[in-house]
Residue, then its C-alpha position, 0 to 999 in steps of 0.5 A: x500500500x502507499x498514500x498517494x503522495x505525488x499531488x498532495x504533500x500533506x496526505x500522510x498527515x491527513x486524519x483518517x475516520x474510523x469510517x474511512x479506515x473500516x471501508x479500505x480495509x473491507x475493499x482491501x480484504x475483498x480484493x486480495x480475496x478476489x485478485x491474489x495470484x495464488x488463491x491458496x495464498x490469499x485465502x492465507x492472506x486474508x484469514x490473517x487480515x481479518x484477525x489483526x482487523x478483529x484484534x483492533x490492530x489498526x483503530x488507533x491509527x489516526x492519519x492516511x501515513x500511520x494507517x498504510x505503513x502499519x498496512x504494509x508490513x503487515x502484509x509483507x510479514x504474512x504474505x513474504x510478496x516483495x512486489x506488495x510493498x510501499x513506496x514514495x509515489x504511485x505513477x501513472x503511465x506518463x509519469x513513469x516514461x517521463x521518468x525513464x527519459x530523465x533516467x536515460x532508459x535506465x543506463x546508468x553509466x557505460x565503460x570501456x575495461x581492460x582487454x576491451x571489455x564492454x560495461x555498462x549499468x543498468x538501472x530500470x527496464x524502461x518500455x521496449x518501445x522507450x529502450x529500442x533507440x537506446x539499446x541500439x546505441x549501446x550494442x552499436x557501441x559494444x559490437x567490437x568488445x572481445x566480452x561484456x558485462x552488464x551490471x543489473x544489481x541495482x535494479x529492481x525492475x521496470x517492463x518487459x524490455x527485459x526481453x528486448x534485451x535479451x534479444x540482443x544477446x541471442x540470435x534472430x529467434x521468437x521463443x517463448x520467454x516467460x509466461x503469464x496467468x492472471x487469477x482473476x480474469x483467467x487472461x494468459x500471456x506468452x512473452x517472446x524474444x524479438x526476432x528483429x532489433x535496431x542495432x546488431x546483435x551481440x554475437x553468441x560466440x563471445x562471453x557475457x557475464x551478468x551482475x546480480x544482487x539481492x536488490x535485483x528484482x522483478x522484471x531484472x530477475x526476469x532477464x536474467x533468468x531467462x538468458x540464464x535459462x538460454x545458456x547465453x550468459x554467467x552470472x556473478x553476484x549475489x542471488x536476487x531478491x524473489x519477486x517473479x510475479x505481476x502486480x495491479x494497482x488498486x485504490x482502496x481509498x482516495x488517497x491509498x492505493x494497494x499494489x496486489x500480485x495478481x498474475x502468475x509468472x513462469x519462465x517458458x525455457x525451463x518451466x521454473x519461477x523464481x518468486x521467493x527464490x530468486x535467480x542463483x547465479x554460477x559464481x556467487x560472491x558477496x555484491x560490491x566483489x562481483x565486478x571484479x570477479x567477473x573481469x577476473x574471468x574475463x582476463x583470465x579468458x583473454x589477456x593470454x590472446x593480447x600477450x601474443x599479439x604484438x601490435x597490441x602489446x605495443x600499446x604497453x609503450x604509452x602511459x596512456x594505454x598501457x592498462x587497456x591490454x589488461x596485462x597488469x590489471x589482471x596481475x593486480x586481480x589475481x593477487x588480490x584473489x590470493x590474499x582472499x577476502x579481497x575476491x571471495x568467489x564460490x562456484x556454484 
């Protein structure tokens, strides 16, 4: 639940009747009852609510504020669903795309590492149609690296460009991604890689490595589980946060809107979910390691080509160039996985 604070920066102070409180909590319980994803779960859900109703839990919450926090961790305690959660403001569509063009569709920050690695961060999942100009760019940028590396750890989620996305790292291919089933329409929805995108393709021949966190999260854990799935990539981090379902927005008062998990999701290529379990990845290590980790893997894989390479090497004769053949930073990184603690990986 979150009280709606875009329009009106008193709202959370604002009373609430007992009236007002009774009828939020009667829509709320009808509509987790109705809606919930898992009805066996709702029905857990709801039989809980109606005790801490009954109990009085709520009668001594007197503004819109005090009401749907209390709201909210109760039902993140009963419910373990990270998607029913608060947060700062509920946007409408236009406010969210308005956001993600002042957030550059998500990328955060692009570098050129060592051993002509490609990096880039990735924030948000904006709409496919908002990202394809960008993506484009970026594997415009990127189609010459030896490997890449995309930083999600700091991502909670956003659209299916998700798929857009991992549409770039495959080849030409409409397979089935991730599937949908919503509770209370009964509406199914097959989500598909992209058999044409703008820029060129990230050939399948060279490596890509995926940063996770327990931050990442929704339609973040989504792409990375399905090219995951597509055997396309390694992933190096943390397991991710759980939260493999699609929420509605409901308003349960003027000024309290409840954010429900009303579809099932289930990715297409392995039959797996990864609500509550998250996405595990290949090599797991603590968040803030996980960069070097992984362009320790990188080195390790191609600092011996650039060794032989002459032309390249002769690069190691300007102070200016001298780090890009990778050569020394993977001295430094290997000494630094000896000393353990510094680079602390586990296969798994």
């Amino acid at each position: 639940m979150v009280a709606k604070t875009t329009a009106q920066s008193a709202v959370p102070s604002q009373s609430l009747s007992p009236a007002e409180r009774s009828t939020a909590l009667d829509r709320l319980v009808t509509l987790i009852d109705e809606r919930f994803a898992v009805p066996d779960e709702g029905a857990t859900l709801v039989t809980e609510l109606k005790e801490r109703i009954a109990q009085g839990a709520y009668d001594c919450l007197a503004t819109i504020g005090e009401f749907a926090e209390e709201l909210t961790k109760d039902i993140q305690r009963i419910s373990n669903d990270g998607h029913m959660k608060e947060e700062d403001e509920n946007d409408d569509m236009k406010e969210w795309l308005h956001k993600q063009r002042f957030l550059n569709q998500g990328i955060e920050e692009i570098r050129m590492l060592p051993a002509n690695i490609g990096y880039f961060n990735l924030l948000s999942f904006p709409s496919p149609e908002s990202a394809a100009k960008a993506y484009a760019a970026l594997f415009t940028l990127f189609e010459h690296t030896n490997g890449l590396i995309i930083d999600i750890r700091k991502n909670t989620g956003g659209s299916v460009a998700a798929d857009l996305l991992a549409s770039y790292l495959t080849k030409s291919s409409q397979r089935a991604t991730v599937s949908t089933l919503h509770r209370y329409s009964g509406a199914k929805a097959t989500l598909h890689l992209h058999p044409t995108v703008a820029g060129p393709r990230y050939g399948v021949d060279r490596p890509v490595w995926v940063l996770t966190s327990k931050t990442t999260f929704s339609a973040a854990e989504h792409f990375a589980h399905v090219v995951k799935a597509l055997g396309r990539v390694r992933i190096v981090g943390e397991n991710t946060g759980g939260g493999g379902r699609m929420c509605d927005d409901f308003w349960i008062h003027p000024h309290i809107d409840a954010c429900i998990s009303v579809a099932f999701v289930r990715c297409e290529i392995d039959q797996k979910v990864w609500e509550r379990v998250g996405v595990e990845p290949h090599v797991s290590c603590e968040a803030d390691k996980a960069l070097d980790v992984a362009l320790l893997e990188a080195l390790e894989r191609f600092v011996p080509a650039v060794e032989a390479d002459h032309a390249i090497m002769d690069l190691e004769r300007y102070t200016f160039w001298a780090d890009k053949t990778g050569v020394r930073t993977l001295a430094k990184l290997r000494a630094q996985a000896k000393q353990g603690g510094q680079i602390a990986a586990t296969v798994v």
